[in-house]
C-alpha positions in Angstrom: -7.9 -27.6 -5.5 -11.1 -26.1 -3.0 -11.9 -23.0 -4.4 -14.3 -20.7 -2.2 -17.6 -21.8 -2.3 -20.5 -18.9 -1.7 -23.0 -20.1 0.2 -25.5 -17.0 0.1 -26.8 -13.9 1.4 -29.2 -15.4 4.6 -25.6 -17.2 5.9 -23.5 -14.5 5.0 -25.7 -12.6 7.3 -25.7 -15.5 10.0 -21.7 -15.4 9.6 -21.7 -11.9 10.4 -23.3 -12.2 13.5 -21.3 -15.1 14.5 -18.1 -13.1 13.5 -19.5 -9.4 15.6 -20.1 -11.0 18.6 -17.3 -13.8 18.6 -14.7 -10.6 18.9 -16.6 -9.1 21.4 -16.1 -12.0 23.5 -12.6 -12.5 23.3 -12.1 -8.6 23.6 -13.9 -9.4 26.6 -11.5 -12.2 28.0 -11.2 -12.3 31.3 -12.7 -9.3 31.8 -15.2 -10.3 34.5 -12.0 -11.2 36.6 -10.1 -8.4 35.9 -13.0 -5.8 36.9 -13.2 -8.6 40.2 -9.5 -7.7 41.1 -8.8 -4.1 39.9 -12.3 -2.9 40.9 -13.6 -4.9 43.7 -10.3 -6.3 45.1 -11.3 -10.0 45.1 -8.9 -12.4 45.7 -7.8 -15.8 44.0 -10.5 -17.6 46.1 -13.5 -15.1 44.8 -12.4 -15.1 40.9 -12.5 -19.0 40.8 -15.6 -19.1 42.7 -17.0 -16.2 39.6 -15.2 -18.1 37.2 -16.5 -21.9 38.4 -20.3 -21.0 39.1 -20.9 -18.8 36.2 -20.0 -21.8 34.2 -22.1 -24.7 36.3 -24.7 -22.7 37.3 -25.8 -21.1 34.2 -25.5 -24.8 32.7 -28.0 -25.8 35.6 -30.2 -22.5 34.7 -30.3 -23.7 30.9 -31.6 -26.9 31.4 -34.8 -26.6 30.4 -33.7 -24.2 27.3 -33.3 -27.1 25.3 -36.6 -28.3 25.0 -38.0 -25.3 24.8 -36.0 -24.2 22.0 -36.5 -27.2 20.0 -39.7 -26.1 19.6 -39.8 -22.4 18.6 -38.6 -20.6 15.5 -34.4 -20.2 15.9 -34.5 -17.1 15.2 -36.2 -15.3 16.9 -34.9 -17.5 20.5 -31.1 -16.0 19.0 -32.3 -12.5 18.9 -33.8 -12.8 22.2 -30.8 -14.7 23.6 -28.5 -11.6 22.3 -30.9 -9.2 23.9 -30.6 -10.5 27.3 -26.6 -11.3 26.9 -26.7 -7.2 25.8 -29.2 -6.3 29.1 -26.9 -8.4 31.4 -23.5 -7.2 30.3 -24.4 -3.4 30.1 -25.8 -3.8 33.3 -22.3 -4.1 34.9 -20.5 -1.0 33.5 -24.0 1.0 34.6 -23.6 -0.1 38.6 -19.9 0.5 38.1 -20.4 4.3 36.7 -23.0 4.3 39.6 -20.8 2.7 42.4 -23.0 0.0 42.9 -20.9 -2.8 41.7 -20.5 -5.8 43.8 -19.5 -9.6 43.5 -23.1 -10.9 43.5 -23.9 -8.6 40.6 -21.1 -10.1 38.4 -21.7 -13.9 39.6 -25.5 -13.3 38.6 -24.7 -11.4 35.5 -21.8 -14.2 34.9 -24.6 -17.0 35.4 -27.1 -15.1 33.2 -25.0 -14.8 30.2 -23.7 -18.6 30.3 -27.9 -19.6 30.1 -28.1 -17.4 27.3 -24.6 -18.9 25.6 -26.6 -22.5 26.2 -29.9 -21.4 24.4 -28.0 -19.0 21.3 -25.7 -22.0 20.3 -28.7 -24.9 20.5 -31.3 -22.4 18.4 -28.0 -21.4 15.8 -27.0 -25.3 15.3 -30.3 -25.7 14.6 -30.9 -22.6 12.4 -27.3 -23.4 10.8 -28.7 -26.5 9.4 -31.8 -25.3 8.1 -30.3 -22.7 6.5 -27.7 -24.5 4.7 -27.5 -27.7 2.8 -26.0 -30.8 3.8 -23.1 -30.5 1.8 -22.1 -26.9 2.3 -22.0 -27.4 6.4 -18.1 -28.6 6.2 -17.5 -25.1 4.6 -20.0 -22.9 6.8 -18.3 -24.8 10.1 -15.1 -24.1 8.6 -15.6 -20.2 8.3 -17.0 -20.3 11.8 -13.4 -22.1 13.0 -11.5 -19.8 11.2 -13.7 -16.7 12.4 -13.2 -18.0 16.2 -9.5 -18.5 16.1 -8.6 -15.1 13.9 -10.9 -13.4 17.2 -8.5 -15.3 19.8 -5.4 -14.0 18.5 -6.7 -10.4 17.8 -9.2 -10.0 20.7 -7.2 -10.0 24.3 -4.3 -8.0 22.6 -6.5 -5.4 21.8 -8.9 -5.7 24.7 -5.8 -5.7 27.8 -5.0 -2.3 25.4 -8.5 -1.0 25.8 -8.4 -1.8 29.7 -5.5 0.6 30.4 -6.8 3.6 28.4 -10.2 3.6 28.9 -10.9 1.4 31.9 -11.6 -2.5 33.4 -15.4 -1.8 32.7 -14.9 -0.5 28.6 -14.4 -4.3 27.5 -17.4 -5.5 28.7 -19.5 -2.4 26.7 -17.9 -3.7 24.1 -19.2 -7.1 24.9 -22.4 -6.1 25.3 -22.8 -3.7 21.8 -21.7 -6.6 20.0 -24.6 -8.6 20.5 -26.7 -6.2 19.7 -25.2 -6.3 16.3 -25.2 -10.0 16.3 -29.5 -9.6 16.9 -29.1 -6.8 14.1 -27.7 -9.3 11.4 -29.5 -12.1 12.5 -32.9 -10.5 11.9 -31.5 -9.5 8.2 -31.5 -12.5 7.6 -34.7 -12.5 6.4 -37.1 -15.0 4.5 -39.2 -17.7 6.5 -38.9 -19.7 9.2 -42.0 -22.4 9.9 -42.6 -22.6 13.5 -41.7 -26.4 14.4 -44.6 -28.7 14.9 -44.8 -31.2 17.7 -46.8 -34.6 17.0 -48.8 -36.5 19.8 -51.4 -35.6 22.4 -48.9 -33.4 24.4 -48.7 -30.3 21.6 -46.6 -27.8 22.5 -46.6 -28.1 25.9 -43.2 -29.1 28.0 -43.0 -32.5 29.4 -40.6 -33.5 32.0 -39.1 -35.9 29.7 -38.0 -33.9 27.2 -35.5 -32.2 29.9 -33.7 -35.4 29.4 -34.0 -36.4 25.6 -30.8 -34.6 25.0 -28.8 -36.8 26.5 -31.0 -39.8 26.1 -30.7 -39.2 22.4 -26.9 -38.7 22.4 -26.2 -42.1 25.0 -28.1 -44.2 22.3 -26.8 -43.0 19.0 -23.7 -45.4 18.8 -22.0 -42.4 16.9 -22.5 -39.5 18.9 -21.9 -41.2 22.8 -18.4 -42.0 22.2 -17.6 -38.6 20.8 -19.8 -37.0 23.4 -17.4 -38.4 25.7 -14.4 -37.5 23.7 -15.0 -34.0 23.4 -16.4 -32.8 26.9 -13.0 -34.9 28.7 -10.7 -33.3 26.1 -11.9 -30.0 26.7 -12.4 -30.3 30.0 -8.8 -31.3 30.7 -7.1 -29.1 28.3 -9.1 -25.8 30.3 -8.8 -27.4 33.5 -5.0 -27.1 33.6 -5.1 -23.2 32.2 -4.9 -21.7 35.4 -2.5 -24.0 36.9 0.3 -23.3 33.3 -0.5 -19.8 34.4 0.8 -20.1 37.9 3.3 -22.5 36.6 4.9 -19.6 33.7 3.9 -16.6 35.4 4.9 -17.6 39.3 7.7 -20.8 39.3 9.2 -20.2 36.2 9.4 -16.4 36.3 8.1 -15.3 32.2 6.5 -12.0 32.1 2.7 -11.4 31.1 3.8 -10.5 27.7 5.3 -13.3 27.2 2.2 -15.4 28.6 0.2 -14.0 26.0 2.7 -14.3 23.0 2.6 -17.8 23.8 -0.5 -18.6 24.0 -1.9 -16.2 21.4 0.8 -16.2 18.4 -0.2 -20.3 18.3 -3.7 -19.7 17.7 -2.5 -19.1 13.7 -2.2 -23.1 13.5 -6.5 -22.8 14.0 -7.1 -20.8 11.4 -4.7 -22.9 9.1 -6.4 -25.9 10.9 -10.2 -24.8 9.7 -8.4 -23.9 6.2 -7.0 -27.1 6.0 -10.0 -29.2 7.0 -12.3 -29.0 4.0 -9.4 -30.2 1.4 -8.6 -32.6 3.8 -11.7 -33.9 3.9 -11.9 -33.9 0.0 -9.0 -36.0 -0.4 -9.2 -38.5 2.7 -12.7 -38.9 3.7 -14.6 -37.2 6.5 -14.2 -40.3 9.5 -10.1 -40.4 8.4 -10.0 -36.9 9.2 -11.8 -36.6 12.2 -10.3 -39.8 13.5 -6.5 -38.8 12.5 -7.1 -35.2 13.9 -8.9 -36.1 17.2 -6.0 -38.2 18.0 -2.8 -36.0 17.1 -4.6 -33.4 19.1 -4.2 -35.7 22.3 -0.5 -36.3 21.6 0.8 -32.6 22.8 -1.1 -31.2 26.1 2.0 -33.9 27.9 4.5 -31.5 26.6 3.4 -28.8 28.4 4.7 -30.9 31.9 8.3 -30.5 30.3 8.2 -26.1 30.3 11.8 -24.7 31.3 12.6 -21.1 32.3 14.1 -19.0 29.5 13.5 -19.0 25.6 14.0 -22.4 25.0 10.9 -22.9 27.5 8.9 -20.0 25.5 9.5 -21.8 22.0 8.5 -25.1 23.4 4.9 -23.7 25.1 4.4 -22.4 21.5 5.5 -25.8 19.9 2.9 -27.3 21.8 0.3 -25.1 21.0 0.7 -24.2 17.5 0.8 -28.4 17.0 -2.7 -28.7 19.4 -4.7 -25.8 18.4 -4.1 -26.5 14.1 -5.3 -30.1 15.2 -8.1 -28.2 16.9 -8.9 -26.1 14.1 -9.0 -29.5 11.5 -10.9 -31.3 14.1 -13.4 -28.7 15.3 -15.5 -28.2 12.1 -15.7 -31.7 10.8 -16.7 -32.7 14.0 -19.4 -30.3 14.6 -20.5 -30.9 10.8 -20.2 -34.7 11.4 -23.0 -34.1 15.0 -25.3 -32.3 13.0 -25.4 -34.8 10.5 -26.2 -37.6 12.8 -29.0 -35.7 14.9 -32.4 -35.6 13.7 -33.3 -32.6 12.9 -36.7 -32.0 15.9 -33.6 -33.2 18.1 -30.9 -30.8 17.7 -31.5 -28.1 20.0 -32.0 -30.3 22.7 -29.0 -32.6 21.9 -26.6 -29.5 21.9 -27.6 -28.0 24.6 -27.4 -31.0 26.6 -24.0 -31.6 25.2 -23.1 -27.8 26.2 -24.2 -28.4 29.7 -22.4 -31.1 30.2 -18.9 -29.1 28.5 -19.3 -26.8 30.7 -20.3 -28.5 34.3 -17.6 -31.1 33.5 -15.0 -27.8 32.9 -15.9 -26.2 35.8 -15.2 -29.1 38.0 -12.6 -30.6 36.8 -11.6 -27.1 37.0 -11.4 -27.4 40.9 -10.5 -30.8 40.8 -7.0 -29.5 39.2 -6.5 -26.6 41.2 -6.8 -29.2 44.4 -4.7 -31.7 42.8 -2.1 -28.8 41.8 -2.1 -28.3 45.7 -0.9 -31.6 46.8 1.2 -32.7 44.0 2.1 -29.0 42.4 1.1 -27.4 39.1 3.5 -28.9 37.0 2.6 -32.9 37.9 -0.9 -32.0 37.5 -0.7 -31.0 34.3 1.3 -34.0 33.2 -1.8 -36.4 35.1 -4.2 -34.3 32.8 -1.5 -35.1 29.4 -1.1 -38.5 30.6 -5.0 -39.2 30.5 -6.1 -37.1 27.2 -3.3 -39.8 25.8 -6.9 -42.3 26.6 -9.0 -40.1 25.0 -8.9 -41.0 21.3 -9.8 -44.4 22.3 -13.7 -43.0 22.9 -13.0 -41.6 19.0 -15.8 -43.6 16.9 -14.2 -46.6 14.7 -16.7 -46.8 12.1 -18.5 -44.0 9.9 -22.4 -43.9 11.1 -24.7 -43.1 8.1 -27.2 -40.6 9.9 -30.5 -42.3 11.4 -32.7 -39.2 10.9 -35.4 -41.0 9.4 -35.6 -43.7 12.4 -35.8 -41.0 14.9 -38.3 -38.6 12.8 -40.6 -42.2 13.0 -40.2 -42.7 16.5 -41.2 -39.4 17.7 -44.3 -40.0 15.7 -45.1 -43.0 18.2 
């Protein structure tokens, strides 16, 4: 038996952040479009375009983040990052209270706050791993799973009841305080953080190369490419087929909202059972078994969705299939994430997450559109059994052997 494992004050305080503004986000769901249609009357065409760009864009705008986090002190780069988020976001209710709200105001605020979602996660992966030892990341990536899913099945609920008594814009204030609170606990944190130090004739300053060293680094690392690929087409197939099992419940098969949500929110218990799950797991069947055996049961189940029938026998099987994806999620989510920061040198990690952030989130937004065209010719329901059918390929990019990390190779190289 795992019993709970304290892993100190200066994480407790990181936790908390993580925690504050991980429910102000999902309070926040969808609250860009909503505000979009109940405030500005956009229509389908406008929301994807906010929803679409605000993803690829601000991946383009955070580019160079990377590099030029990998060489500052985390900290303060998270603070900073929560500032902006809290500047951008407040900005929105203030021009609505004003009546100056207007679509290019939430697609630039939308943009914004995805470069600033880039730059926080590279500097906290890297800050994480400082901050806690090697064999306590499995149980701070597991709080951190467990934190994200108990937010998703809490948050919209309480958020769409927020919406109708106080307002489409009271969400997003919401949004915005808690990352001020996040910047609160993350400077309680305390203690020291050395400022890291570049080696070779270059110093500090950026070079044009180190735009790319992200992805350079994670296409030679013979653990990390094949479940770079893995992740960003899983994720970007399983999201890409969201809207279109929305039209699909909601339109053809005639559910109502609530029962939309119950299905896809009620599941999201199997993540936080998943995250329980996945440090005892580990204990008992070795870290590569788990991830292996987890990444691949969690491409067996998106096919179901294709098979959705009107009435409640419908509604149980939606949930079927999620409960059975996300508690694969939640196993798979924290070993894998505990397994990449293992295998990247430390002077490389901000710049290999970001660049593997970037990529997430370009490759979601268009296969995004790719779906929502291929829904078009072929109908929702076909589409999302294409996008089933070729997750079913994905565990196949799932790494066959257990790397040990090559931290000291890289650490020599970048003295060359």
């Amino acid at each position: 038996m795992v019993g709970r494992k304290r892993l100190g004050r200066q994480f407790g305080w990181l936790w908390a952040a993580y925690a504050v503004s991980t429910f102000g986000t999902w309070l926040a769901f969808d609250a860009f479009a909503l505000v979009a249609i109940l405030v500005l009357h956009a229509g389908p065409t406008q929301v994807s375009v906010l929803a679409a760009a605000g993803l690829a864009v601000g991946a383009a705008v955070a580019v160079p983040l990377g590099p030029w986090v990998e060489f500052r002190r985390k900290r303060p780069v998270m603070i900073a990052m929560d500032v902006t988020r809290f500047v951008a976001l407040m900005s929105v209710p203030a021009a609505y209270a004003l009546g100056l709200l207007g679509f290019v105001q939430l697609l630039v605020v939308s943009v914004v706050v995805g470069a600033a979602d880039i730059a926080f996660n590279a500097a906290s992966g890297a800050n994480l791993k400082a901050l806690v030892r090697p064999e306590d990341l499995l149980v701070a990536n597991g709080r951190f799973e467990s934190t994200t899913w108990t937010a998703t099945v809490l948050g919209p609920p309480v958020g769409t009841a927020a919406i109708g008594l106080f307002g489409p814009a009271m969400t997003i204030v919401a949004n915005a305080v808690s990352y001020l609170l996040s910047a609160a606990a993350i400077r309680a944190i305390g203690g020291s953080e050395p400022r890291p130090v570049r080696t070779g004739t270059h110093g500090a300053r950026l070079r044009p190369g180190d735009l790319l060293e992200g992805w350079r680094y994670i296409l030679t690392h013979p653990t990390l490419r094949p479940l770079f690929f893995n992740t960003v087409l899983v994720n970007g197939l399983i999201l890409a087929t969201s809207p279109l099992l929305a039209v699909l419940m909601l339109g053809d098969l005639g559910f109502a909202p609530w029962q939309y949500g119950l299905a896809f929110g009620l599941p999201c218990v199997g993540g936080i059972i998943g995250s329980r799950l996945s440090r005892r797991l580990v204990a008992r069947f070795g870290r590569h078994k788990v991830m292996l055996t987890a990444g691949t049961l969690r491409a067996c189940w998106p096919l179901g969705l294709a098979l959705i029938r009107p009435g409640v026998v419908g509604l149980v099987l939606v949930m079927a299939v999620e409960l059975g994806l996300i508690t694969c999620m939640g196993v798979f989510n924290p070993v894998f994430v505990t397994y990449r920061l293992d295998q990247t040198a430390t002077d490389r990690i901000a710049r290999t997450l970001s660049a593997w952030s970037v990529t997430s989130k370009v490759t979601i937004a268009a296969m995004t559109g790719l779906w929502g065209l291929l829904a078009g010719i072929t109908g929702p329901r076909t589409a999302i059994a294409i996008a089933g059918l070729l997750i079913l390929i994905t565990p196949l990019l799932l790494p066959r052997r257990d790397h040990a990390p090559h931290h000291g190779r890289d650490l020599d190289r970048s003295k060359m």
